[in-house]
DRENFIZA-580796 format. One record per residue (C-alpha): x, y, z; residue in three letters; residue number from 0. Coordinates in nm, 4 decimals, always signed. Layout:
<node xx="X" yy="Y" zz="Z" residuo="Ala" num="NUM"/>
...
***
This chain:
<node xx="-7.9192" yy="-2.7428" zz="-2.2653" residuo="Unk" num="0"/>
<node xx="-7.8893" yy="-2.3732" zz="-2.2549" residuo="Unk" num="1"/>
<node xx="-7.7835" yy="-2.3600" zz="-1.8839" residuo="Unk" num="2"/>
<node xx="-7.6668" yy="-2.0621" zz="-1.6895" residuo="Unk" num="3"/>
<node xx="-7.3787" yy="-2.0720" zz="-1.4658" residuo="Unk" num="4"/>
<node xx="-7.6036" yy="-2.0501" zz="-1.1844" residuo="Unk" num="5"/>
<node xx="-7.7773" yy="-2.3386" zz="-1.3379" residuo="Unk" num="6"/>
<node xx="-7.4620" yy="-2.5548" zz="-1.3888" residuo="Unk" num="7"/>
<node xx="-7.4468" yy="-2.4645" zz="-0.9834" residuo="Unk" num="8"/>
<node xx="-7.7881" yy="-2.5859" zz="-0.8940" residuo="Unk" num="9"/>
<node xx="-7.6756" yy="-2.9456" zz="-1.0519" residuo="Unk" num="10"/>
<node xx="-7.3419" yy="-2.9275" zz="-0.8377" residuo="Unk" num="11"/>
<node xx="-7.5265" yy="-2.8744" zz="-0.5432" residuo="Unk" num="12"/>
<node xx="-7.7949" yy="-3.1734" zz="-0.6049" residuo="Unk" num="13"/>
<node xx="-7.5306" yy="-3.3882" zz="-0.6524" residuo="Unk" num="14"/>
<node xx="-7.3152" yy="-3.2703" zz="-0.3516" residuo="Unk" num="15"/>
<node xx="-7.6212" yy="-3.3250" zz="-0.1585" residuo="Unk" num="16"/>
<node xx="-7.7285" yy="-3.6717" zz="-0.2922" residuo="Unk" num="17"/>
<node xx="-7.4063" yy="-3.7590" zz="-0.2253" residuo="Unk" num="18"/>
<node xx="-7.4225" yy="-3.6622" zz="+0.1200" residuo="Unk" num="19"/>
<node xx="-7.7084" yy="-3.8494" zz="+0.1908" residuo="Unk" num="20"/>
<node xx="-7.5551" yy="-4.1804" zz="+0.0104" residuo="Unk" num="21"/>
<node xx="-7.1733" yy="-4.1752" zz="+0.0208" residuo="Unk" num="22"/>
<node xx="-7.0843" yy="-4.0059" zz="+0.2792" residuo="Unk" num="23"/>
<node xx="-7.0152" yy="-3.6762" zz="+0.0808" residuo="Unk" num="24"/>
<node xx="-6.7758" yy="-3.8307" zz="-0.1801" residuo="Unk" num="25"/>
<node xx="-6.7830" yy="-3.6894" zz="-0.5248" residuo="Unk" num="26"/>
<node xx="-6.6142" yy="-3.6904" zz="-0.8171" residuo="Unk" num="27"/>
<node xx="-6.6664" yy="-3.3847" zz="-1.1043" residuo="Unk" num="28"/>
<node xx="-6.5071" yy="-3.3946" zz="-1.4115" residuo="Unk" num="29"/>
<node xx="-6.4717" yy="-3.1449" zz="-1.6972" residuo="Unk" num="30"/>
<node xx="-6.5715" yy="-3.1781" zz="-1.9564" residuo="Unk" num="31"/>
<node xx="-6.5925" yy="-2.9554" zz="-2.3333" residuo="Unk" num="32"/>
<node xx="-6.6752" yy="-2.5808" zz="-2.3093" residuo="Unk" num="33"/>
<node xx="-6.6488" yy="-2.3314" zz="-2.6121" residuo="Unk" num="34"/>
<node xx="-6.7079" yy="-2.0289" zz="-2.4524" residuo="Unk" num="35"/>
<node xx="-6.4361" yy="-1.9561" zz="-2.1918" residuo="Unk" num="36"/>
<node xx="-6.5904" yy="-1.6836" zz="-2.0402" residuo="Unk" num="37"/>
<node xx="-6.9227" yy="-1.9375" zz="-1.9397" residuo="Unk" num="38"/>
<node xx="-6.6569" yy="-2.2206" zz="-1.8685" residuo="Unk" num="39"/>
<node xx="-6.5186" yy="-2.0142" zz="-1.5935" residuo="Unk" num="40"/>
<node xx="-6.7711" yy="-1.9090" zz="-1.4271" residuo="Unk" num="41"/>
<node xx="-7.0142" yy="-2.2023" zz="-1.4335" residuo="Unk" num="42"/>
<node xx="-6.6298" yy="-2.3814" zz="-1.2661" residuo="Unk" num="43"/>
<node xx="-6.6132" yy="-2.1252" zz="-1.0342" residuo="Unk" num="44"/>
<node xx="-6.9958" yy="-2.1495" zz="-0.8930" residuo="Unk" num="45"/>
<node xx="-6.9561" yy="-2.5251" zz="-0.9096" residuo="Unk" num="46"/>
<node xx="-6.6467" yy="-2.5178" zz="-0.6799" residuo="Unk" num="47"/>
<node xx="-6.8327" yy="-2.2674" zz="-0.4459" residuo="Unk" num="48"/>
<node xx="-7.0772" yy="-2.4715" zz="-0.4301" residuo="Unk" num="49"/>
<node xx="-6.8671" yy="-2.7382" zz="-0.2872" residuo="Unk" num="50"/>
<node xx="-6.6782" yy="-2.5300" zz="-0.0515" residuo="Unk" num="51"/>
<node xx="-7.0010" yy="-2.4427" zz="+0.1191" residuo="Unk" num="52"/>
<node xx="-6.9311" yy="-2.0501" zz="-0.0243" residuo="Unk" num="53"/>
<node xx="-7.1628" yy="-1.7642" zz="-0.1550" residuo="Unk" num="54"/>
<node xx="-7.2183" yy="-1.8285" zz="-0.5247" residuo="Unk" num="55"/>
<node xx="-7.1044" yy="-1.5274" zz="-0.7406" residuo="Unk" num="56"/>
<node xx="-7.3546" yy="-1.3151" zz="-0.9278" residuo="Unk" num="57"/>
<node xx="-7.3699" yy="-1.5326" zz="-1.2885" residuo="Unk" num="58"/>
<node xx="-7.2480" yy="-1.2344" zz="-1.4885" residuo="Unk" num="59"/>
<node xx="-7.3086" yy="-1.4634" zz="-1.8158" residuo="Unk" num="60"/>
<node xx="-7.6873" yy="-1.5865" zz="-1.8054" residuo="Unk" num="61"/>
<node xx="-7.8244" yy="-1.8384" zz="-2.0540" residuo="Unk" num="62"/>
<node xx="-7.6585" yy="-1.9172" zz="-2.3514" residuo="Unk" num="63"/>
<node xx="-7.8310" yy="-1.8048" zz="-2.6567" residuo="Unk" num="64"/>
<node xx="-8.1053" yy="-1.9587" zz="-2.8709" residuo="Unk" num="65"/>
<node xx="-7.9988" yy="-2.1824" zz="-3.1382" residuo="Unk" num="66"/>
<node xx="-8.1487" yy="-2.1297" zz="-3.4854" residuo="Unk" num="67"/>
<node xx="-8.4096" yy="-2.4438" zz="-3.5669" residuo="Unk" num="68"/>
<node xx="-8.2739" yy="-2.7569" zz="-3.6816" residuo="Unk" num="69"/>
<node xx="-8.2783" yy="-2.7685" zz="-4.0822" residuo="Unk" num="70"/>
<node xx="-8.4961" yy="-3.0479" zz="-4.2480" residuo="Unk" num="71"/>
<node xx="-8.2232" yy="-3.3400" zz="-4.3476" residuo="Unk" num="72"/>
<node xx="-8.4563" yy="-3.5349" zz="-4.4995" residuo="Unk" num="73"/>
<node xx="-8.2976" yy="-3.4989" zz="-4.8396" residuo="Unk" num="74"/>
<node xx="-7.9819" yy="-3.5895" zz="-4.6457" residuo="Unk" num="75"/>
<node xx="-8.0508" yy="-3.9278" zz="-4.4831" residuo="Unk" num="76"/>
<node xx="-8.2499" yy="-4.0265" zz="-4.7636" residuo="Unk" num="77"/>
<node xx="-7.9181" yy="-3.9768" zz="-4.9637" residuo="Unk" num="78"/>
<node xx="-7.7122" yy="-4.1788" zz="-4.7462" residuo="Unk" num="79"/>
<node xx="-7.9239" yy="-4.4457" zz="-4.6906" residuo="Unk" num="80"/>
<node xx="-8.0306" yy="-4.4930" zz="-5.0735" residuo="Unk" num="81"/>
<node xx="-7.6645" yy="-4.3871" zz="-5.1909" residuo="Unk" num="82"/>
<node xx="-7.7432" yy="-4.3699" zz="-5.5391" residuo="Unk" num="83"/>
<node xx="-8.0223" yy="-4.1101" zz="-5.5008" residuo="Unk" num="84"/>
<node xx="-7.8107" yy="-3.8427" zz="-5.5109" residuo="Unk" num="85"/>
<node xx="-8.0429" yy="-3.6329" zz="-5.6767" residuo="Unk" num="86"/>
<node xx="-8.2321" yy="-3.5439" zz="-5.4018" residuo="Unk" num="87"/>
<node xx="-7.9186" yy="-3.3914" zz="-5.2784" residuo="Unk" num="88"/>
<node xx="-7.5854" yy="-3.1969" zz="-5.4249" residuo="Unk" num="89"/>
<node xx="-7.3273" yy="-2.9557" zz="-5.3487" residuo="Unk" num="90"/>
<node xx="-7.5507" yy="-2.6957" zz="-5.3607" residuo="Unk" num="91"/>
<node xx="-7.8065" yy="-2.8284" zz="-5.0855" residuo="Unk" num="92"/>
<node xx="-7.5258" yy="-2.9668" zz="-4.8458" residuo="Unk" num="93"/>
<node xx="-7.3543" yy="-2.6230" zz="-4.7370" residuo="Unk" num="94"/>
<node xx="-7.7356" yy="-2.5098" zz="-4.6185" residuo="Unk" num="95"/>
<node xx="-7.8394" yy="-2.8116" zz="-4.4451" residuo="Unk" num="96"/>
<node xx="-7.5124" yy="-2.7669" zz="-4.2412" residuo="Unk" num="97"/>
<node xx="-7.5214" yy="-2.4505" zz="-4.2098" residuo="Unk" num="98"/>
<node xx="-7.7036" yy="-2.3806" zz="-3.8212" residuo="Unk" num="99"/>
<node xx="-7.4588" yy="-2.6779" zz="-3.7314" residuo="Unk" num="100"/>
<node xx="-7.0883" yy="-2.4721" zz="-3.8240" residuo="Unk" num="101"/>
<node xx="-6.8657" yy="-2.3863" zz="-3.5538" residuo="Unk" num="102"/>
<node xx="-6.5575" yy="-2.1808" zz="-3.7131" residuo="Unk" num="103"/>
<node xx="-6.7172" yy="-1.9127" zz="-3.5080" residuo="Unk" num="104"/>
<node xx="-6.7266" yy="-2.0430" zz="-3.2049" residuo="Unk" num="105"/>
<node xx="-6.4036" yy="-2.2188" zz="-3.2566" residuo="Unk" num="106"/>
<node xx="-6.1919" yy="-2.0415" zz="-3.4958" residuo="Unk" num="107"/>
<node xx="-6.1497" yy="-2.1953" zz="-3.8969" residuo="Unk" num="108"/>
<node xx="-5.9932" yy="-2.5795" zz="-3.9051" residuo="Unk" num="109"/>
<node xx="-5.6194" yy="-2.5357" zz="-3.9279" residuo="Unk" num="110"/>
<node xx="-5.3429" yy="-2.7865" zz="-4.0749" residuo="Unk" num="111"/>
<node xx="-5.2940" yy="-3.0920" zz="-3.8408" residuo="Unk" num="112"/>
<node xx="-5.6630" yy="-3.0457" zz="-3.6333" residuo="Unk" num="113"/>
***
């Protein structure tokens, strides 16, 4: 979605409003996920201005960055849904189609009992 904290505020306040005008200001936010702390924080802390009726902090964080393109997984799906094709895909092939998709830096390498 690539939004900004700022952004995550605008949403708040939509739904603070909506819920003004249909529910007599009742609203329930949850959280939810969040890999980068330093975003999480701040996108909370503009959300819960927002709801205090409070100046929103300057969004020191702005929008989260591009992600490379999505690879071609063709070869992929076509091996799982043929099963014996494997040719069109081996261990060679896999490690690059996933590749874009790897989090161990955002989230740190798997570790025993994850």
């Amino acid at each position: 979605m690539r939004l900004s904290c700022a952004g995550y505020a605008s949403l708040v306040r939509r739904c603070r409003d909506l819920a003004r005008e249909c529910c007599d200001g009742r609203i329930v936010v949850a959280l939810e996920g969040g890999y980068n702390l330093t975003a999480l924080s701040w996108s909370i802390r503009n959300s819960v201005e927002v709801l205090l009726n409070e100046p929103i902090a300057q969004d020191p964080v702005g929008l989260a960055p591009e992600l490379p393109s999505a690879p071609d997984i063709a070869p992929l799906l076509e091996a799982v849904v043929y099963g014996d094709n494997t040719s069109a895909i081996d261990a060679r092939t896999l490690p690059m189609l996933l590749e874009p998709y790897r989090c161990d830096e955002v989230m740190g390498p798997p570790t025993s009992g994850r």
